[in-house]
C-alpha positions as CSV (number, residue, x, y, z in Angstrom):
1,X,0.0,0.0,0.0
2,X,1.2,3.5,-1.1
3,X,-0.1,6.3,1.2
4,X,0.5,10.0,1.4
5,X,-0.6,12.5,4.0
6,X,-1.3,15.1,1.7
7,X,-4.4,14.0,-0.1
8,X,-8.0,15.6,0.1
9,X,-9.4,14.0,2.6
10,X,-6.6,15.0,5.0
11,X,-6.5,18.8,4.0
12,X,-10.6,18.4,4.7
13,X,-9.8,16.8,8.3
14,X,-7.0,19.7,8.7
15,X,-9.4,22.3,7.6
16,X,-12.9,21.1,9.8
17,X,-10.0,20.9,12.7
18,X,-9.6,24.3,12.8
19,X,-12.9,25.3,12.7
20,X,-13.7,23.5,15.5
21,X,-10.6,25.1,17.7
22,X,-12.0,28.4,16.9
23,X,-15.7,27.7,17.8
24,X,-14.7,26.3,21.2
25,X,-12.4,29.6,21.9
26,X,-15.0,31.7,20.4
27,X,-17.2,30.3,23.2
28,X,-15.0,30.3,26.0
29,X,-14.3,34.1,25.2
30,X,-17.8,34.5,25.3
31,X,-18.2,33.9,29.2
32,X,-17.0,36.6,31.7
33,X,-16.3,36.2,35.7
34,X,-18.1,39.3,37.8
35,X,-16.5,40.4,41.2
36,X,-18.8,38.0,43.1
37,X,-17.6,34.9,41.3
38,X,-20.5,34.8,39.3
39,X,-20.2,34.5,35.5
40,X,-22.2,37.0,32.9
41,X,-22.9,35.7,29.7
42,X,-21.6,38.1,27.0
43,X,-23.4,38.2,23.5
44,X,-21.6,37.3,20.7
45,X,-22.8,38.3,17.6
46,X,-24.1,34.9,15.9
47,X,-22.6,35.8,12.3
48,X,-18.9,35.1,14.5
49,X,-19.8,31.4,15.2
50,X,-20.5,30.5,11.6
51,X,-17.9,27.6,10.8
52,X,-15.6,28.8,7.9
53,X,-16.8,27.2,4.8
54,X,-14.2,24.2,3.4
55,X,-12.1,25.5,0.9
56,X,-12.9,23.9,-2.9
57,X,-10.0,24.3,-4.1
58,X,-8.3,21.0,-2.5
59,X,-11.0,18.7,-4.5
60,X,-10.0,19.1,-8.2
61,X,-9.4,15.6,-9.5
62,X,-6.4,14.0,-9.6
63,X,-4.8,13.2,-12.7
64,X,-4.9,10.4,-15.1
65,X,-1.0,10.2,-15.0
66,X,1.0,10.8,-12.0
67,X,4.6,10.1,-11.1
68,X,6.3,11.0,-7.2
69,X,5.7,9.7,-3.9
70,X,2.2,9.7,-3.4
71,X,-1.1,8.0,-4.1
72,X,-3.2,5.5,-3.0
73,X,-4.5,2.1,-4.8
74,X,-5.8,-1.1,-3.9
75,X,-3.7,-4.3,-4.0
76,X,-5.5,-5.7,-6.9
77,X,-4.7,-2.4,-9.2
78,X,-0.5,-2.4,-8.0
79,X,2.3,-2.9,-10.1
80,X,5.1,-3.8,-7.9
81,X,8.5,-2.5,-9.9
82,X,11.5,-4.3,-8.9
83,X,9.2,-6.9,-6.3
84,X,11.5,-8.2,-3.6
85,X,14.7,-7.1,-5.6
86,X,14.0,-9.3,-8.4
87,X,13.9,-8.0,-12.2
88,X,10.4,-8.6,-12.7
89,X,7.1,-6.6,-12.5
90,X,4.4,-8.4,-10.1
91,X,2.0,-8.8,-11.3
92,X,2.5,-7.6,-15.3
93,X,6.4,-10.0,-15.8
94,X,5.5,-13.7,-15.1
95,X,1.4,-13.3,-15.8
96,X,-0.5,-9.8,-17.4
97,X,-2.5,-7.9,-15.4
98,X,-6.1,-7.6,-16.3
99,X,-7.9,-4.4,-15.3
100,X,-11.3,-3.1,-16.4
101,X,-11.0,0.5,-18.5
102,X,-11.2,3.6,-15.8
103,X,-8.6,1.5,-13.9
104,X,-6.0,3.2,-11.7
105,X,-2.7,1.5,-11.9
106,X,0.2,2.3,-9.0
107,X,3.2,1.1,-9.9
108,X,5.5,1.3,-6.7
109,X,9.1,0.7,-6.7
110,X,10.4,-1.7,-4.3
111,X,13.9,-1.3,-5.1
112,X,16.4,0.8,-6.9
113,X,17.5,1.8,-10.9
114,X,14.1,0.9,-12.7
115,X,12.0,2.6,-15.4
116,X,9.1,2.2,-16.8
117,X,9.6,2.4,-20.9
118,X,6.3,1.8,-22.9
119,X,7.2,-0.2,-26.4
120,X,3.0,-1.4,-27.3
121,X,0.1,0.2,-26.5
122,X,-3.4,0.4,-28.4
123,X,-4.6,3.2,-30.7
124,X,-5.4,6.1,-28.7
125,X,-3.5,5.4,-25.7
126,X,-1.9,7.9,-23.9
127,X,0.2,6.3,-21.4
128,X,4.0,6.8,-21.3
129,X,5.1,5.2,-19.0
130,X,8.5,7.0,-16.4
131,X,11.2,6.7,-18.4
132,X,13.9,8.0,-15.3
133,X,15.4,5.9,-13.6
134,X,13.9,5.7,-10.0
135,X,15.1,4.3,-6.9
136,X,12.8,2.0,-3.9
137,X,9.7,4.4,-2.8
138,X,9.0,6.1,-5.9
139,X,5.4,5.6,-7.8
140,X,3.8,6.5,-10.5
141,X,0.0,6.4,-11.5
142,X,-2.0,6.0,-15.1
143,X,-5.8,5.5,-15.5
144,X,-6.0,2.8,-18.5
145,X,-8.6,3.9,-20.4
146,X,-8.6,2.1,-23.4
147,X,-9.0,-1.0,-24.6
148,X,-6.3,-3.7,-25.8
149,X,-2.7,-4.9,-24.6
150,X,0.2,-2.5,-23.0
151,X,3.7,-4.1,-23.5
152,X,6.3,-2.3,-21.1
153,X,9.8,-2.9,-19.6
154,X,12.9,-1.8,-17.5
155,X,15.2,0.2,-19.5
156,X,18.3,-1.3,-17.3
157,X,17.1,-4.6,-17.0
158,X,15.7,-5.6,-20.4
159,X,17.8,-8.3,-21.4
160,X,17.4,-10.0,-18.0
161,X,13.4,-10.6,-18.8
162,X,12.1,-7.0,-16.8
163,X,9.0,-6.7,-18.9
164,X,5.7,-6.6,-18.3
165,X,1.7,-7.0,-20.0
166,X,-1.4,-4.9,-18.6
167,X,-4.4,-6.1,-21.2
168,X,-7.4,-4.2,-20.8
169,X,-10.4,-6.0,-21.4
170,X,-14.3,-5.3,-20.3
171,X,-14.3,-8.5,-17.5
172,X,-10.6,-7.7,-16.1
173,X,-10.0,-11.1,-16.0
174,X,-7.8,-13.6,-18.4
175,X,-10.6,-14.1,-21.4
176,X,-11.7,-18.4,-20.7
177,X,-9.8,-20.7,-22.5
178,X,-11.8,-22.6,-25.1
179,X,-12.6,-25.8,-25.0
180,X,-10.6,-27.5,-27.1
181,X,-12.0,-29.8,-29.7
182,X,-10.3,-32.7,-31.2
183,X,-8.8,-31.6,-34.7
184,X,-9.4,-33.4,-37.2
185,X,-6.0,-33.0,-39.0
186,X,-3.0,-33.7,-38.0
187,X,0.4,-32.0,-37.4
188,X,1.5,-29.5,-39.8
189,X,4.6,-31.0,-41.7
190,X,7.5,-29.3,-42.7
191,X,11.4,-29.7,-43.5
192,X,11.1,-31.9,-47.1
193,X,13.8,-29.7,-47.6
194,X,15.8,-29.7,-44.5
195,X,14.5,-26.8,-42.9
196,X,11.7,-25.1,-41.0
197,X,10.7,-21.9,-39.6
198,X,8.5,-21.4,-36.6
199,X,6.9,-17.7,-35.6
200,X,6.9,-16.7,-32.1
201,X,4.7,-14.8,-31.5
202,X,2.7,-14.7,-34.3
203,X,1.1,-11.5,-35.5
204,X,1.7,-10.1,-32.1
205,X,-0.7,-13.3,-30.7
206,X,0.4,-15.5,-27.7
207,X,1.0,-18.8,-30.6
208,X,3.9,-20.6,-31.7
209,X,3.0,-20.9,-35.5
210,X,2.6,-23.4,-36.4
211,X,3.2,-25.2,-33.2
212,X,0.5,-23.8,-30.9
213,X,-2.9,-24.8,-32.8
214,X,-1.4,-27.9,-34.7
215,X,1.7,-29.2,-33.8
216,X,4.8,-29.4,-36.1
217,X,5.9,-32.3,-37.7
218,X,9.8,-32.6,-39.5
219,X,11.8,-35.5,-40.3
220,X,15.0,-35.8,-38.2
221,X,17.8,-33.7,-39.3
222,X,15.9,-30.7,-39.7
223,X,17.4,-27.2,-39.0
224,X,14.2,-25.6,-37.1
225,X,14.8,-21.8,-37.0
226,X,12.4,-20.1,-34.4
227,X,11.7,-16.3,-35.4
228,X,10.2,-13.9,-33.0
229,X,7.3,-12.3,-34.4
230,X,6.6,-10.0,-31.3
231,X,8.3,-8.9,-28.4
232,X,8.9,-10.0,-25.1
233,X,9.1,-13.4,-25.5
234,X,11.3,-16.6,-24.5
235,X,11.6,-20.6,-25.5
236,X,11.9,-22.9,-22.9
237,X,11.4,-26.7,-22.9
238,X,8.8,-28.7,-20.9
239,X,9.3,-32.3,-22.5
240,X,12.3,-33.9,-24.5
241,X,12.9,-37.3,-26.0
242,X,15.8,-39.3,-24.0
243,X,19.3,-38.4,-25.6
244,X,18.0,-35.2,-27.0
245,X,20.4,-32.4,-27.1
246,X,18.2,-29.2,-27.3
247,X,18.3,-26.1,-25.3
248,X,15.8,-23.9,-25.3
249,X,16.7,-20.2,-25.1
250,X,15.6,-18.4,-21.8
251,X,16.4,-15.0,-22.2
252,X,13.2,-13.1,-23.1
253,X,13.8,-11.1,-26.9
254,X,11.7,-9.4,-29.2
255,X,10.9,-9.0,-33.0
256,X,13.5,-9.9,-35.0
257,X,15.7,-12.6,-32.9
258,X,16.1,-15.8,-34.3
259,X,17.6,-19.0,-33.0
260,X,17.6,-22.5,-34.4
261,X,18.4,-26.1,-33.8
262,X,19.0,-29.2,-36.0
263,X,16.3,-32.0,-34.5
264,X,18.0,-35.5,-34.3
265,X,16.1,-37.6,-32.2
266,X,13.1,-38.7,-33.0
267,X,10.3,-38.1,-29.8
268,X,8.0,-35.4,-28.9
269,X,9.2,-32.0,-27.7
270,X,6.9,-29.4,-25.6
271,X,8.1,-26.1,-25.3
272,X,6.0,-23.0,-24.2
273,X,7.4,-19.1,-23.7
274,X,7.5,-18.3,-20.0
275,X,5.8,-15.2,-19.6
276,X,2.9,-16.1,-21.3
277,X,2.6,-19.6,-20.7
278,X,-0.3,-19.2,-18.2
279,X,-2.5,-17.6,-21.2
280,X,-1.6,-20.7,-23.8
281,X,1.5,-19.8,-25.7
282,X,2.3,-23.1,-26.0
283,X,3.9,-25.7,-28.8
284,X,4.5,-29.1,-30.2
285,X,6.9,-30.3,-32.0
286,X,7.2,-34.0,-33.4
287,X,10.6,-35.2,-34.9
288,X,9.0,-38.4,-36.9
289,X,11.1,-41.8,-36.4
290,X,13.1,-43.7,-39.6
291,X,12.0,-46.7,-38.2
C-alpha cells in the first residue's frame, strides 16, 4: 500500500480541525467572571460562530498520470516494480495484469534503478510510462482507459526478462480458455527440404506458428529456425525425448531474434514461452522416427 498525507481527505480533516478550535475559543471568550464569582454571559454576535466554509480548491481531481511519492491504490490495481529485488514486474512480468478501463494502476518501486519504458500500446493510448530511472519508494500512476494490450519494460534490466503485459479487457479477467475440440487433421509437416521456420509470436498473438494450434511435424535432421514475431518473449522446454540435445533459449527477446536447432532424435518435444505460458502460448513439435 502507497499512502500520502497530503491528499484531500486529509487537508478536509485539517481544515474542519480548525474550525472547530475556533468555535470552542470563540465560546470560551464568550463567558466573563463578575466580582462576586458569578459569571455574565456576554453576546456574541451569531454571524462570529459561523464555521468557515471548506475550501474547494483541495477537491480538483487527480490526474490520469502521476509520477512522485504519493497516491493511494488497492492491491489488486498495484504494479510492484522491482518486487523483492528481483527484475520482474508483479503482477505484469510472469502473468499480465487484467484491469477493467477507468482503472487506476500504482506502480511502486520496491527497489532501486528501474524505469518504466512503454514499447506497445493500443490506438489512442496515452500512457507513457516514467522513463527516469527511480530508486525503492518512488510511484507513479496512469488511469487505462482504453482498450487492448500494453507491453512495457525496465530500460536497465531488459535483457534479464524485466518486462511486463497490462491487457485491458471489459471482465478484467484472463478471457476463458476454449474448450478445445479434437482436430481433425493432423500435425503440420514441414522440413522436405531440411528446414523449417517457426513464428513466435505470431502477428503479435500469444501462438507458436505453427506449433500452438497444430503441432509441427519434421523429419530428423531438420534445421528448425524459431523467429520472433513480437516482443517479449522466451523458448523454454517442458518435455524432450531421452538423448535429445536441445536447449531452449531463456532470455526473453523481441521481434527480430532468431535462434535455431537441427532436431536429431526422433520423440515429442513441448516447449512453451515463460511469460505467457499461463495464457496458452504453448507448442509441439514432433521429430517423426526412420523406423
Amino acid at each position: 500500500m502507497y499512502d500520502s498525507d497530503d491528499t484531500p481527505a486529509t487537508r478536509r480533516r485539517t481544515v474542519l480541525k480548525a474550525a472547530g478550535t475556533t468555535l470552542l475559543l470563540g465560546g470560551l471568550a464568550g463567558c466573563s467572571a463578575d466580582g462576586d464569582g458569578t459569571s455574565t454571559p456576554t453576546d456574541t454576535p451569531t454571524d462570529t460562530q459561523t464555521a468557515t466554509a471548506e475550501p474547494t480548491a483541495t477537491d480538483e481531481p487527480e490526474p490520469r498520470t502521476e509520477s512522485g511519492s504519493a497516491g493511494q491504490s488497492t492491491a489488486e490495481t498495484v504494479v510492484e516494480v522491482g518486487a523483492d529485488g528481483d527484475f520482474v514486474f508483479e503482477p505484469g512480468t510472469e502473468e499480465p495484469l487484467y484491469v477493467t478501463p477507468g482503472t487506476e494502476v500504482l506502480f511502486g518501486w520496491e527497489s532501486g534503478s528501474h524505469s518504466i519504458v512503454v514499447g506497445e500500446t493500443p490506438d489512442g493510448a496515452t500512457w507513457d510510462g516514467h522513463e527516469t530511472v527511480e530508486d525503492a519508494g518512488f510511484t507513479h500512476r496512469h488511469t487505462f482507459e482504453t482498450l487492448g494490450e500494453y507491453r512495457f519494460h525496465c530500460e536497465p534490466h531488459r535483457s534479464l526478462g524485466m518486462t511486463g503485459t497490462i491487457v485491458v479487457n471489459e471482465t478484467g479477467r484472463p478471457p476463458e480458455p476454449e474448450t478445445e475440440q479434437p482436430s481433425t487433421e493432423g500435425p503440420v509437416r514441414l522440413g522436405d527440404d531440411g528446414t523449417a521456420e517457426i513464428l513466435v509470436g505470431a502477428d503479435g498473438d500469444f501462438v507458436f506458428e505453427p506449433g500452438t494450434e497444430r503441432s509441427v511435424s519434421v523429419p530428423p535432421g531438420t534445421r528448425v529456425t524459431f523467429v520472433w514475431d513480437s516482443d517479449n518473449h522466451n523458448l523454454r522446454m517442458d518435455e524432450t525425448p531421452a538423448g535429445s540435445s536441445w536447449t531452449d533459449h531463456e532470455l526473453v527477446e523481441n521481434a527480430g531474434f532468431e535462434y535455431e536447432h537441427t532436431f536429431e532424435t526422433p520423440g515429442r518435444y513441448e516447449f512453451y514461452c515463460e511469460p505467457h505460458e499461463a495464457i496458452g502460448m504453448t507448442g509441439t513439435l514432433l521429430v517423426e522416427s526412420t523406423e
